[in-house]
C-alpha positions as CSV (number, residue, x, y, z in Angstrom):
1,X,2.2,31.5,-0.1
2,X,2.7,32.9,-3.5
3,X,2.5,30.2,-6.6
4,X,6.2,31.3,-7.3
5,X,7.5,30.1,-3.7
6,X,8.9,27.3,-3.2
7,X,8.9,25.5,0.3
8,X,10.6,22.1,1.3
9,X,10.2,19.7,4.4
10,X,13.6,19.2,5.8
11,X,14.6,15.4,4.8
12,X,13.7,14.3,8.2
13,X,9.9,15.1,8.0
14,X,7.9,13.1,5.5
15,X,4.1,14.1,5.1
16,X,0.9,12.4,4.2
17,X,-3.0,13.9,4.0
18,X,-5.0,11.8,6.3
19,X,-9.1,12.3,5.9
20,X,-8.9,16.2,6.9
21,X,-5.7,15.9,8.5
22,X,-2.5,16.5,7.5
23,X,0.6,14.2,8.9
24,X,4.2,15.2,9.3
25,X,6.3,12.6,10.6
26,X,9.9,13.0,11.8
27,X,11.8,10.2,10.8
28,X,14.8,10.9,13.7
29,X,12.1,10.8,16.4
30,X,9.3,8.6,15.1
31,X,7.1,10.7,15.8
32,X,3.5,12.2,14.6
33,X,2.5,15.8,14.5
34,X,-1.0,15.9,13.0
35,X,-2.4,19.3,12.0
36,X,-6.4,19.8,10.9
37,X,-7.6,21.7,8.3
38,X,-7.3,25.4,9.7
39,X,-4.5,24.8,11.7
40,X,-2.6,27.8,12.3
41,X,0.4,26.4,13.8
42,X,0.4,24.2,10.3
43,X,0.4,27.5,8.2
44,X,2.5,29.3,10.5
45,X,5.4,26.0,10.3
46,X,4.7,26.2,6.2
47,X,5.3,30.4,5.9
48,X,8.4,30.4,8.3
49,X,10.0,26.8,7.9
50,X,11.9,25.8,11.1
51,X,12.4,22.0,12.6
52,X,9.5,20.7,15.0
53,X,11.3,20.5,18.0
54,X,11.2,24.5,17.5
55,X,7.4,24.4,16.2
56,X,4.5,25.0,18.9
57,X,2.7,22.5,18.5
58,X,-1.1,23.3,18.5
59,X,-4.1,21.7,21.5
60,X,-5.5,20.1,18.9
61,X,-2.4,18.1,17.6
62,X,-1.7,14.7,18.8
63,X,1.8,13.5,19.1
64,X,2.1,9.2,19.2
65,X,5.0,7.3,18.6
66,X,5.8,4.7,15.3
67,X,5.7,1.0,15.5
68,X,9.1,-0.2,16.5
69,X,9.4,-2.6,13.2
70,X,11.8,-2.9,10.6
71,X,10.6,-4.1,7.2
72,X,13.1,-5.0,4.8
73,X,12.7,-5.8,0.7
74,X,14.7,-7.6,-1.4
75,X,13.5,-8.5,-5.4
76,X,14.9,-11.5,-6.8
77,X,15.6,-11.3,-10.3
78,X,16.9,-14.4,-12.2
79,X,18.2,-14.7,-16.1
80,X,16.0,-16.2,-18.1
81,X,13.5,-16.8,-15.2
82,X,9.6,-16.4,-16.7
83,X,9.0,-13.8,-13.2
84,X,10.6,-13.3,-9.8
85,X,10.5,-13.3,-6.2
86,X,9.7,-10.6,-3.8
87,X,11.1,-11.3,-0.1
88,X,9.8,-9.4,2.9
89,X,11.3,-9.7,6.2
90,X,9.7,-8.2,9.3
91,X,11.5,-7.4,12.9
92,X,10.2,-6.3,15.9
93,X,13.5,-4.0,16.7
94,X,11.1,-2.5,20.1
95,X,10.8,-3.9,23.9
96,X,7.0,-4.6,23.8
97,X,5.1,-7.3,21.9
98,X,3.9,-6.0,18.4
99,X,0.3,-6.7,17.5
100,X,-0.6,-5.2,14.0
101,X,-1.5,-6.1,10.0
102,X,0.7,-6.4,7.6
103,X,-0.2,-5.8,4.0
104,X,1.2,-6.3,0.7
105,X,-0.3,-4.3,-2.4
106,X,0.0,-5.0,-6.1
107,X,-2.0,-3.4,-9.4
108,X,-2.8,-4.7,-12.1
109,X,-3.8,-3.2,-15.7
110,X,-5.3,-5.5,-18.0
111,X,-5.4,-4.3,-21.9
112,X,-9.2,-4.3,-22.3
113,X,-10.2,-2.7,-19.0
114,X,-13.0,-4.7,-17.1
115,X,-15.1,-5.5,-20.1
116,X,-12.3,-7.5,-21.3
117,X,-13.3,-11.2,-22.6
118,X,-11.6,-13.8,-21.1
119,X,-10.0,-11.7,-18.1
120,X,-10.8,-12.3,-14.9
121,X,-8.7,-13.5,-11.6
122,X,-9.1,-16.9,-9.5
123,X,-8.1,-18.2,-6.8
124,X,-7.5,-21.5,-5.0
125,X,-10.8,-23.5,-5.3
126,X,-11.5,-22.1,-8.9
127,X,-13.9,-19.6,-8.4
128,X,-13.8,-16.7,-11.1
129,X,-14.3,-12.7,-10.3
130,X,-14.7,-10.4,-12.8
131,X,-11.9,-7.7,-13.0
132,X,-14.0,-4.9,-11.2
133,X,-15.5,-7.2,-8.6
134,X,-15.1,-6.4,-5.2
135,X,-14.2,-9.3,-2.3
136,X,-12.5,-10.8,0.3
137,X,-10.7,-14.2,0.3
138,X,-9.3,-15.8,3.2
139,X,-6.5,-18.3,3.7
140,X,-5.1,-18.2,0.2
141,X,-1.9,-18.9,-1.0
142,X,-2.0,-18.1,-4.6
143,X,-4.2,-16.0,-7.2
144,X,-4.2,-16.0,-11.1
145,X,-4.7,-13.2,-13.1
146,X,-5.3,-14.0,-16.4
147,X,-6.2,-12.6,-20.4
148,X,-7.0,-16.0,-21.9
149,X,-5.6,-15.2,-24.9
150,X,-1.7,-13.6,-23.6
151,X,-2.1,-16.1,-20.4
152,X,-1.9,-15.9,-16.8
153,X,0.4,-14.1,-13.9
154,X,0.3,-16.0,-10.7
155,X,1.2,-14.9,-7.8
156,X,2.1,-17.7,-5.2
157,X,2.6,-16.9,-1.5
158,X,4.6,-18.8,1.3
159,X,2.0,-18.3,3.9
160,X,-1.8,-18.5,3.4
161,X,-3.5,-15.0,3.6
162,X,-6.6,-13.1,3.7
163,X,-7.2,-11.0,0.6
164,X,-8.9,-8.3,-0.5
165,X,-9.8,-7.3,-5.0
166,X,-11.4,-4.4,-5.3
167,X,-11.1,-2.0,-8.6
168,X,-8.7,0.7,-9.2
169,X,-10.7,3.7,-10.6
170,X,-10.9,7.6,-11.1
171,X,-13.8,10.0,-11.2
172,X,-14.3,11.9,-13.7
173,X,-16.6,14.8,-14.1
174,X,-19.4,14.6,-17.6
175,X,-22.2,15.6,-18.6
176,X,-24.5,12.7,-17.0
177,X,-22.4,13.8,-13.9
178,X,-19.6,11.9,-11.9
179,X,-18.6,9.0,-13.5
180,X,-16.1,5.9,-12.3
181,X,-13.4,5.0,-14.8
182,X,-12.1,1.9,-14.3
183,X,-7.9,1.8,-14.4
184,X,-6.9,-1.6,-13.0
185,X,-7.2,-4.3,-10.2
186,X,-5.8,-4.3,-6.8
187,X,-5.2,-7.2,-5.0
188,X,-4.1,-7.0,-1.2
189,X,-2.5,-9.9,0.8
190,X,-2.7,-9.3,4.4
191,X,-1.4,-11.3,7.7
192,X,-2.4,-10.5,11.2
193,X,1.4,-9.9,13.1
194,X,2.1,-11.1,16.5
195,X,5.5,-10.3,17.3
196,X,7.3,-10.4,20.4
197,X,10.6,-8.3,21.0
198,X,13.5,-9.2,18.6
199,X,10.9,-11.7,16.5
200,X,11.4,-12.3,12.8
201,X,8.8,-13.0,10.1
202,X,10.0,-13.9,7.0
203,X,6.9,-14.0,3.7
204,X,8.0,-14.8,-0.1
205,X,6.1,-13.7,-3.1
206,X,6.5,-15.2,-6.1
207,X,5.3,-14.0,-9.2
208,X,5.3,-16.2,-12.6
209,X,4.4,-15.4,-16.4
210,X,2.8,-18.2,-17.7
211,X,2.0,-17.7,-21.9
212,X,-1.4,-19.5,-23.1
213,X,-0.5,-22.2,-25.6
């Protein structure tokens, strides 16, 4: 296709690159279409766009069908308040038990990067980690992240989880070669999900500035 053409996925199909793959999913049907790299049926679907159920789909797609769960959001958002409260509520909306993990990202940027003095994050038990460390923490319920001299931003959970820090970086290209470029900190909450039909799991976040003094 020309750098002047212009294609777009009907708003039914979302995408995603997966390792060599790439991943249309139609919303309607819940469904997966995976195409490798030198997929022609892929190229073919891209040069003369028409919906999947008309697309043939190649042997060496796989079609599967998308967890039967319904994950709602709702931000909390009080005046005055010194942060706010993040409210997930899972539902098993399928026929069959639901066995999965469920995640919950945030990043953080820290003025200072990881060389930063005084920044760091701790959790329960008081144990420090450098911004760029990587680990994994289980059974938690709350982390810090704080700049000793702005203060701290806690996050507090309503059911202890397993988490993983690890640094948010880019690569960059120089002249001693391929370089990491520290841009933040991600820290990942995750819960293992057993859910039978119609089941409801209900997590709170909380998240609270606290100034240093």
């Amino acid at each position: 296709m020309g750098s002047n053409q212009a294609f777009k996925l009907s708003e039914d199909v979302v995408y995603r690159t997966v390792d060599k793959e790439l991943v249309l999913i139609e919303v309607s049907s819940g469904t997966f279409f995976h195409f490798s790299e030198d997929s022609r049926s892929f190229f073919d679907f891209l040069q003369q766009p028409r919906t999947l159920a008309e697309l043939n789909v190649a042997p060496e797609s796989q079609t599967r069908a998308l967890l039967d769960m319904l994950i709602e959001k709702k931000i909390v958002v009080e005046s005055g308040a010194p942060g706010f409260t993040v409210n997930y509520t899972l539902t098993n909306t399928g026929t069959e038990p639901l066995t999965a993990r469920f995640g919950i990202e945030t990043n953080w940027g820290i003025s200072g990067g990881e060389a930063a003095a005084g920044a760091y994050t701790v959790f329960a038990g008081g144990v420090l980690h450098r911004l760029n460390a990587i680990e994994a923490i289980p059974d938690a319920k709350e982390v810090a992240v704080v700049k000793e001299k702005i203060g701290r931003a806690l996050v507090r959970l309503s059911d202890a989880a397993d988490w993983w820090q690890f640094p948010l970086e880019t690569i960059s290209l120089s002249e001693a070669g391929f370089e990491r470029g520290y841009q933040g900190t991600t820290l990942l909450a995750h819960w293992p999900l057993g859910l039978g039909p119609g089941e409801i799991l209900k997590l709170k976040l909380q998240f609270t500035l606290m100034p240093s003094v």
